[in-house]
KOLVEXLO-189009 format. One record per residue (C-alpha): z negated, y negated, x negated. Coordinates in Angstrom, 1 decimal, always signed. Each point is the difference from the previous one (the first is absolute). Layout:
N
(r (Z,Y,X))
...
//
This chain:
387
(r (-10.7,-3.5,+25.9))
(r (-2.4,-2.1,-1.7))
(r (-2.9,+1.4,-2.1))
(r (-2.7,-2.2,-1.8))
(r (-2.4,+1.9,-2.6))
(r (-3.1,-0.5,-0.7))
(r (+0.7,-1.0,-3.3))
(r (-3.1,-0.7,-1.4))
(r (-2.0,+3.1,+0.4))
(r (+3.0,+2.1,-0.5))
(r (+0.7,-1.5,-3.4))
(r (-4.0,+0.5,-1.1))
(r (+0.2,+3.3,+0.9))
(r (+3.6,+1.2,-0.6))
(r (-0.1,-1.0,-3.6))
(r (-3.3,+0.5,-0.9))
(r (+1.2,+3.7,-0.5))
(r (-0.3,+1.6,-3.4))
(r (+2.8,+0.4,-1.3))
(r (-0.6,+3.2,-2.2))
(r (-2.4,+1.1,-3.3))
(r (+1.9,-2.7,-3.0))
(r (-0.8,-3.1,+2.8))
(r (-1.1,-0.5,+2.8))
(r (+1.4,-2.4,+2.4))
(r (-3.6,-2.2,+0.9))
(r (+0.2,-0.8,-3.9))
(r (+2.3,-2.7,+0.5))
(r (-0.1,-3.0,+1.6))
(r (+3.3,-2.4,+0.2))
(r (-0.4,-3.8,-1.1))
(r (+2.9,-1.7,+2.0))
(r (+0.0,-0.3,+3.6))
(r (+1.3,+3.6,+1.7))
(r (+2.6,-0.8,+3.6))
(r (-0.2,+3.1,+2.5))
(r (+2.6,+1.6,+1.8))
(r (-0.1,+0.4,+3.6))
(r (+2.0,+2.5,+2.6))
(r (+1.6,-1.9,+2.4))
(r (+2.6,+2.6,+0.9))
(r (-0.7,+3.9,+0.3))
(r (+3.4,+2.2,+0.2))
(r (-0.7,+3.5,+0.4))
(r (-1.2,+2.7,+2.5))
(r (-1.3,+3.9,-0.3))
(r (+2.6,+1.2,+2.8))
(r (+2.6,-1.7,+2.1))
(r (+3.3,-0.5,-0.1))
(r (+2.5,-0.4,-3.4))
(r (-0.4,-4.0,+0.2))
(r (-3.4,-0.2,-1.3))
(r (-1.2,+3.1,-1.9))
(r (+0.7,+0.4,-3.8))
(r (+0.1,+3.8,-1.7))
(r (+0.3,-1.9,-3.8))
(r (+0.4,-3.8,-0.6))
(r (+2.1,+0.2,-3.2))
(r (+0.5,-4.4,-0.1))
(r (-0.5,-2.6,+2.4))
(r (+2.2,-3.5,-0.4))
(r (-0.8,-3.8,+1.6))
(r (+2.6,-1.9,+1.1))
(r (+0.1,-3.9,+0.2))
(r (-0.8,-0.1,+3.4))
(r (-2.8,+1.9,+0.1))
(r (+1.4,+3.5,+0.8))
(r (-0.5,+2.9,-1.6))
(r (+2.0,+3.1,-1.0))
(r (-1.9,+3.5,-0.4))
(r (+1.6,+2.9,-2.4))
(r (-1.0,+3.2,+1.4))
(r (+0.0,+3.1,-2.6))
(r (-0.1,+3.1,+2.1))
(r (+1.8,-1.5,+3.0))
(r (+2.8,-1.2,-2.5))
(r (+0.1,-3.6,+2.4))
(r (-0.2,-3.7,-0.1))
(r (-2.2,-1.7,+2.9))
(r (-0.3,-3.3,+0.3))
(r (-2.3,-1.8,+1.8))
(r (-0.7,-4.2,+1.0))
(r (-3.3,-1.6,-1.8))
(r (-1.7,+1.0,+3.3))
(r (+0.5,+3.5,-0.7))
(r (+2.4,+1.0,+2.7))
(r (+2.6,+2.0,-0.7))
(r (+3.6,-1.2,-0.4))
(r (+2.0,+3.3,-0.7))
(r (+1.0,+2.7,-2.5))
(r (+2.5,-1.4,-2.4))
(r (+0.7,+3.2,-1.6))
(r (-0.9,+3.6,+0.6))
(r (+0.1,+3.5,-2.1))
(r (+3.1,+1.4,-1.0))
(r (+2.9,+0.5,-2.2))
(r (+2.9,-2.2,+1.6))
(r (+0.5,-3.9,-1.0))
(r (-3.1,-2.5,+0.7))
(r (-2.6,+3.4,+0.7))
(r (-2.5,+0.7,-2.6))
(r (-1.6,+3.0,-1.9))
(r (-2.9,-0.8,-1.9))
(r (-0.6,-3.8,+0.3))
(r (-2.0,-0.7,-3.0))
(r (-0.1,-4.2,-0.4))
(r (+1.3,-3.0,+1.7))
(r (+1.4,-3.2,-1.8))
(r (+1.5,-2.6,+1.4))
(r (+1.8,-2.7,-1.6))
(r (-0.1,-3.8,+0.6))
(r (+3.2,+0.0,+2.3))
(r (-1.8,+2.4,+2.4))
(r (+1.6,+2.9,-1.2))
(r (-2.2,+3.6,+0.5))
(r (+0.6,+2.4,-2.6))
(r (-2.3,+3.3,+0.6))
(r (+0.5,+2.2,-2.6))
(r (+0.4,+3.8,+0.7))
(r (+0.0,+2.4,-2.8))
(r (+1.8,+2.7,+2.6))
(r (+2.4,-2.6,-0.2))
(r (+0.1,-0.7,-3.3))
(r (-0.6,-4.0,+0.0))
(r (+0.3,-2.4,+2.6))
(r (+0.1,+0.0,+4.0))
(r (+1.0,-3.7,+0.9))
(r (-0.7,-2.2,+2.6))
(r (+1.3,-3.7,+0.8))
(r (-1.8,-2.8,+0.6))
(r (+0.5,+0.7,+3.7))
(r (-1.7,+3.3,-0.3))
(r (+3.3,+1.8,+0.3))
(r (+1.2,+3.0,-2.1))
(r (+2.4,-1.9,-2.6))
(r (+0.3,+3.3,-3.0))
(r (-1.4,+2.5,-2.2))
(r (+0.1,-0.4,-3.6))
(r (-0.2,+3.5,-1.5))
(r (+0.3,-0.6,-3.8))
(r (-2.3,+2.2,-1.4))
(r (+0.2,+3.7,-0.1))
(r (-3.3,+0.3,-0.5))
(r (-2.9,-2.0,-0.6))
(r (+1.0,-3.5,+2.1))
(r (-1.8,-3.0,-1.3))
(r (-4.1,+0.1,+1.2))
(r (-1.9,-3.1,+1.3))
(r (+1.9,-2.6,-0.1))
(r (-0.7,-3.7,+0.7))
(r (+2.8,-2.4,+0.6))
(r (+0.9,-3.0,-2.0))
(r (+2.9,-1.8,+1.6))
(r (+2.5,+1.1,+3.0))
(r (+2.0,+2.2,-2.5))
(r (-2.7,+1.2,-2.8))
(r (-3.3,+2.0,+0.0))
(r (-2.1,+1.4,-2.7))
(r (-1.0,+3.6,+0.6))
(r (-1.9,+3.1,-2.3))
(r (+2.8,+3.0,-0.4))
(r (-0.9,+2.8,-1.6))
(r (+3.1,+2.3,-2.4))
(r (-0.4,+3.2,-1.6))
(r (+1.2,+1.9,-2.7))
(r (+0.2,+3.4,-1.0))
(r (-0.3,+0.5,-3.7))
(r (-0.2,+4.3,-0.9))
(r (-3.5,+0.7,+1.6))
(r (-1.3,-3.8,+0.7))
(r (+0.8,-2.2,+3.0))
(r (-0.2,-3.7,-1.4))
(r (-0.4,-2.3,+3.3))
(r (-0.1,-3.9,-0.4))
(r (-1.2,-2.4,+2.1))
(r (+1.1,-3.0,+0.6))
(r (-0.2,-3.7,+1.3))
(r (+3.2,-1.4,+0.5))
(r (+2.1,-3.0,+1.9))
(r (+2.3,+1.8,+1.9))
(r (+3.2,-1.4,+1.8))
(r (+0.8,-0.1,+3.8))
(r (+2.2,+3.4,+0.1))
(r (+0.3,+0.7,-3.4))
(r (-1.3,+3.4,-1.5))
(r (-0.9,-1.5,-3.7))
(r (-2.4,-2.4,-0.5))
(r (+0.7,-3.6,-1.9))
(r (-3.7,-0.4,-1.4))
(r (-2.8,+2.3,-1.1))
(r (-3.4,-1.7,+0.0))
(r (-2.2,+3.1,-1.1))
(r (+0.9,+3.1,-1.4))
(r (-1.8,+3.5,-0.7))
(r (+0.6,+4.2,-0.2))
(r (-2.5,+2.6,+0.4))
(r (+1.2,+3.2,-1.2))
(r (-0.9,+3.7,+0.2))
(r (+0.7,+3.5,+0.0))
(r (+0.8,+1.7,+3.1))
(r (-2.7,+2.7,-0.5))
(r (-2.0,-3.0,-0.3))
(r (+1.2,-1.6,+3.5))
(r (-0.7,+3.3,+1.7))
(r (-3.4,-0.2,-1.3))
(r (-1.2,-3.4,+1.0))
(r (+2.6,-1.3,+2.7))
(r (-2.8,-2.7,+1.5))
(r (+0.0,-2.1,-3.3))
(r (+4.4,-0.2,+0.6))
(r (-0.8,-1.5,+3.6))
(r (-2.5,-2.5,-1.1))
(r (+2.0,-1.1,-3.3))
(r (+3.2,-0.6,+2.2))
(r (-0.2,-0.1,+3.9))
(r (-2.4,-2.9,-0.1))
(r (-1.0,-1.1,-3.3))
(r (+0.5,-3.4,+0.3))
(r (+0.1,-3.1,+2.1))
(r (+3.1,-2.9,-0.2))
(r (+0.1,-3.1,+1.9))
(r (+2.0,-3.4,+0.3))
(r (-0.3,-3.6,+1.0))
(r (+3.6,+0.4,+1.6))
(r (+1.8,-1.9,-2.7))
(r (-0.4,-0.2,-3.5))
(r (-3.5,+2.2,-0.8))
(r (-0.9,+3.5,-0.4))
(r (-3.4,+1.2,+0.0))
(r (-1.1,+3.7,-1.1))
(r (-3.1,+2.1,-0.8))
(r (-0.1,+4.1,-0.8))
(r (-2.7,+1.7,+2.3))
(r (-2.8,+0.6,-2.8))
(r (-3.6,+0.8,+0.6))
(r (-1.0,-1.8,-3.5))
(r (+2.4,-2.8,+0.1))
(r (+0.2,-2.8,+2.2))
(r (+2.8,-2.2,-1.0))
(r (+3.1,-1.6,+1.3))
(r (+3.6,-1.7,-1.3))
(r (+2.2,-2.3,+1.2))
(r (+3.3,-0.4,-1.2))
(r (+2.9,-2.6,+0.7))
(r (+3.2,+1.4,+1.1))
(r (+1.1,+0.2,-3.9))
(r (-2.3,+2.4,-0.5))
(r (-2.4,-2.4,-2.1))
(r (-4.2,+0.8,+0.5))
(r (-1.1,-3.7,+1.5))
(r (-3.2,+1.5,+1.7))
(r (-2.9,+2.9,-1.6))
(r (-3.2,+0.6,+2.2))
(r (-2.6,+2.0,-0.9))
(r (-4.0,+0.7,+0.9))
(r (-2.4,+2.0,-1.0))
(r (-1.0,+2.1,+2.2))
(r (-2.0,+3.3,-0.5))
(r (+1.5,+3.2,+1.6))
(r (-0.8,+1.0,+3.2))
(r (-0.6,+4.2,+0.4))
(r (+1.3,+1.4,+3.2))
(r (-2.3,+1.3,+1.7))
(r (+0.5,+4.6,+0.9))
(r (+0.9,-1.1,+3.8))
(r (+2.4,-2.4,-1.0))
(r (+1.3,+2.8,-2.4))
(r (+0.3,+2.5,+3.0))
(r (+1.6,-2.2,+2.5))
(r (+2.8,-1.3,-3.0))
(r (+0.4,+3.5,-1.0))
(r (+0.9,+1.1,+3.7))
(r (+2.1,-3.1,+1.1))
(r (+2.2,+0.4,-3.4))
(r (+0.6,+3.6,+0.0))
(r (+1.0,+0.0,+3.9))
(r (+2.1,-3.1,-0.6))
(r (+1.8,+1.5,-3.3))
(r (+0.7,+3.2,+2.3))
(r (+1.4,-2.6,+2.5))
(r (+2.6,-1.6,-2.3))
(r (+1.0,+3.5,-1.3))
(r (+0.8,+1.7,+3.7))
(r (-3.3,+0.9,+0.9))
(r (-1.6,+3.3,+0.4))
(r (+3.2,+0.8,-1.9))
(r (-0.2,-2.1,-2.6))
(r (-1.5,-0.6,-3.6))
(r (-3.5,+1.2,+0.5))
(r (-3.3,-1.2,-1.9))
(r (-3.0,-1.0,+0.0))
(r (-0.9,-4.0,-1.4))
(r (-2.1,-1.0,-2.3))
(r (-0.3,-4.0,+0.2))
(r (-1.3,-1.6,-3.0))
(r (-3.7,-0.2,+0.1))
(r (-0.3,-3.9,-0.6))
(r (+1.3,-2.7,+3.0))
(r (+2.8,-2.4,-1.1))
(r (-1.1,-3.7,-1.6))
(r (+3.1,-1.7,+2.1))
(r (+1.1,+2.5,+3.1))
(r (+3.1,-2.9,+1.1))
(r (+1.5,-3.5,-1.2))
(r (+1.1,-2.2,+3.1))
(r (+1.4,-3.5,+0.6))
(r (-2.4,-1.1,+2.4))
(r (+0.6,-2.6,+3.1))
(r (-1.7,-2.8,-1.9))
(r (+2.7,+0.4,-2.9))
(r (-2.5,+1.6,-2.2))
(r (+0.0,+3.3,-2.3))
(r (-2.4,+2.3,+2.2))
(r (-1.3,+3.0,-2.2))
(r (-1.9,+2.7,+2.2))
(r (-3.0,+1.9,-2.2))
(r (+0.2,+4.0,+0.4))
(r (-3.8,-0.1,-1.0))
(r (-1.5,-1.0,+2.9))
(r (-1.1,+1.3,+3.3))
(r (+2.3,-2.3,+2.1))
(r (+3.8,-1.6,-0.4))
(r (-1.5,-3.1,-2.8))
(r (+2.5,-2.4,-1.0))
(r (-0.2,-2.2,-3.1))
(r (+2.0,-3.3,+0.8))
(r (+2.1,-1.5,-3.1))
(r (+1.9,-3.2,-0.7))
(r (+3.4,+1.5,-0.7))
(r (+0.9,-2.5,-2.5))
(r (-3.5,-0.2,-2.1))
(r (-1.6,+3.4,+1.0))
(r (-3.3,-2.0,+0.8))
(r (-1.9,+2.3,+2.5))
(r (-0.8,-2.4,+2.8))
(r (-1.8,+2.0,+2.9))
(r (-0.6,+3.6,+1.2))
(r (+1.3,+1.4,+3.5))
(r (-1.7,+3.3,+1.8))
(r (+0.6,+2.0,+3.0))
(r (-3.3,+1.4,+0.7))
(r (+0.7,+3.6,+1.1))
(r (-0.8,+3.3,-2.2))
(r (+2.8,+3.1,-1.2))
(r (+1.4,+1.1,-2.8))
(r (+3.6,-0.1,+1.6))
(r (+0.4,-3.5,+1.1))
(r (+3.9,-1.3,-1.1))
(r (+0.7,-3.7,+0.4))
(r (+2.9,-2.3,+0.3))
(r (-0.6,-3.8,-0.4))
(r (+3.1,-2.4,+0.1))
(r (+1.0,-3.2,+0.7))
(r (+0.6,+0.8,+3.4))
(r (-3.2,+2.5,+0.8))
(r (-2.7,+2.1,-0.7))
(r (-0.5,+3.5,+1.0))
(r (-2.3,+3.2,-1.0))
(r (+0.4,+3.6,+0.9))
(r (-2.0,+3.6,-0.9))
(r (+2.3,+2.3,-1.7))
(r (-2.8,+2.6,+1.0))
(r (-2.0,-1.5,+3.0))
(r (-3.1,+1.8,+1.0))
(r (+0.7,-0.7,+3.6))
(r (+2.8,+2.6,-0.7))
(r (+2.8,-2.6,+1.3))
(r (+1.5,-3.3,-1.7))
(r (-0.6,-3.2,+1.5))
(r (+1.7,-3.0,-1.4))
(r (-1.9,-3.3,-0.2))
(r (+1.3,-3.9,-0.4))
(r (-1.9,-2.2,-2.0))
(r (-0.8,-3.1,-0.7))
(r (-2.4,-2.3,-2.3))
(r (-3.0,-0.9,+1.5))
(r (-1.2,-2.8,-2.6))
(r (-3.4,-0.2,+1.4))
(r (-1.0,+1.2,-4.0))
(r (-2.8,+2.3,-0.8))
(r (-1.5,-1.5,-3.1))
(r (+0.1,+2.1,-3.2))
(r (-4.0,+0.1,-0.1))
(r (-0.4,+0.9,+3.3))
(r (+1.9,+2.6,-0.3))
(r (-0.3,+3.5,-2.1))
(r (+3.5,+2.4,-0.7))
//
């Protein structure tokens, strides 16, 4: 299924979109050369059979060979599918026996081809060989399993975890950034370290700032060997760190960049998708019930990647469309931009070595469609072109 956009005129108009009251988007105009992204495989229908619908693409992982692996949320599954998009099989399905999943949240998988998917249901790792076979589950963590992780080497990753601790009335819970060990509960390195603490009167009265401060506050990322990359989720801040495997800063990024004002439909949509999803984690209609309030600015850096050039690809939250800022990994010298020209507030991305892909979270065709992509570098030039 091969798709070629019209990336020109969808560029010009996509991201010539005001980007709220602080900026607006037409106010800047990029100086190095800006790569496009193009579909070249659509996965995805509104009805049919089990094979190609998704109800809530939690992650989506490349292998070497061009295939891809889809984590479906709500169906608690695995599909995977050939670079072509056709489908392949289920490699795992809901449930509570050995290999069957609960709550898929990410997917990691190290150098050796082993597929961890971690399920908080089952409290850490669902594991897959490098044949695509059930190997284990490594359930270490009563609560609070390691979140986003990005693998290093065939028996290490470095993942955020989150612990808590109840002191009288307070509930002290730190986040962390840590090297963790193939099947080992405690990590052997902590990169970055923080607490947030409060009253549970205090929790009660303002849950929405507890799920942006600790689902997904932050994004980690890795060349595969010896370098760790990292940047908080911060609508005032853009800046990232690398560290070497000894947990030495060899790598600071910054830019100034002015905030960037959600606009009230933007507000509406986030408040809706959150609140249903938070009710989806917690056992839905019967679970924890609120309403969410996102934070009224969009985040500098939204995701750190290792893209398939070998370079540090840093996705802005503050524009209209999935932008990417392109890094030398070693230096931090900013070497090109990358767009894919298509509007939302709910775009995710993964970029690795091995592929591209992009998703809605919230899609206004009221179904998800997963597209392939690749660089087109046929480049817009910065002056022609206004963000």
């Amino acid at each position: 299924m091969k798709h070629t956009a019209a990336v020109s005129a969808i560029f010009l108009l996509v991201l010539s979109c005001g980007g709220g009251e602080t900026q607006t988007a037409a106010e800047w105009v990029p100086e190095l050369p800006v790569d496009t992204l193009e579909i070249v495989t659509e996965i995805g229908q509104e009805l049919g059979d089990s094979t190609c619908t998704f109800a809530a693409v939690a992650d989506v992982e490349f292998l070497p060979d061009g295939r891809v692996i889809v984590a479906d949320q709500v169906a608690a599954d695995l599909k995977w599918y050939d670079a072509a998009g056709n489908y392949l099989g289920h490699l795992a399905r809901r449930g509570s026996g050995p290999g069957e999943l609960g709550f898929p949240w990410y997917l990691c998988m190290l150098d050796n081809g082993t597929l961890m998917v971690m399920d908080p249901f089952k409290q850490g790792f669902v594991v897959f060989d490098d044949s695509l076979q059930f190997k284990e589950e490594i359930s270490l963590w009563i609560q609070n399993p390691p979140f986003m992780a990005a693998a290093l080497e065939d028996s290490q990753f470095v993942a955020y975890k989150i612990d808590t601790d109840n002191e009288e009335s307070r509930i002290s819970m730190k986040r962390s950034v840590a090297l963790f060990n193939y099947n080992e509960a405690d990590w052997e390195r902590v990169f970055w370290q923080d607490s947030i603490s409060a009253t549970f009167s205090e929790m009660i009265a303002n849950p929405s700032m507890f799920i942006i401060d600790l689902l997904d506050p932050m994004s980690i990322a890795t060349n595969g060997s010896d370098r760790v990359f990292f940047s908080l989720k911060d609508g005032e801040e853009y800046s990232i760190t690398g560290w070497d495997l000894q947990g030495t800063a060899v790598l600071d990024i910054s830019m100034e960049l002015e905030p960037v004002a959600k606009t009230p439909e933007e507000m509406a949509a986030e408040s809706t998708y959150v609140t249903n999803y938070v009710a989806r984690m917690s056992g839905g209609g019967g679970g924890f019930q609120m309403e969410f309030e996102p934070d009224p600015y969009k985040d500098m850096i939204a995701d750190l990647s290792m893209g398939p050039d070998g370079c540090l690809w840093a996705r802005r939250g503050t524009l209209q469309s999935p932008f990417f800022d392109i890094y030398d990994m070693e230096t931090g010298e900013l070497l090109r931009h990358v767009v894919f020209p298509v509007e939302g507030w709910s775009w995710r991305t993964v970029v690795s070595e091995n592929g591209i892909a992009a998703w809605e979270e919230d899609p206004e065709l009221g179904f998800q469609v997963l597209y392939l992509l690749e660089v087109n570098d046929e480049k817009l030039e910065g002056t022609e072109a206004q963000i």
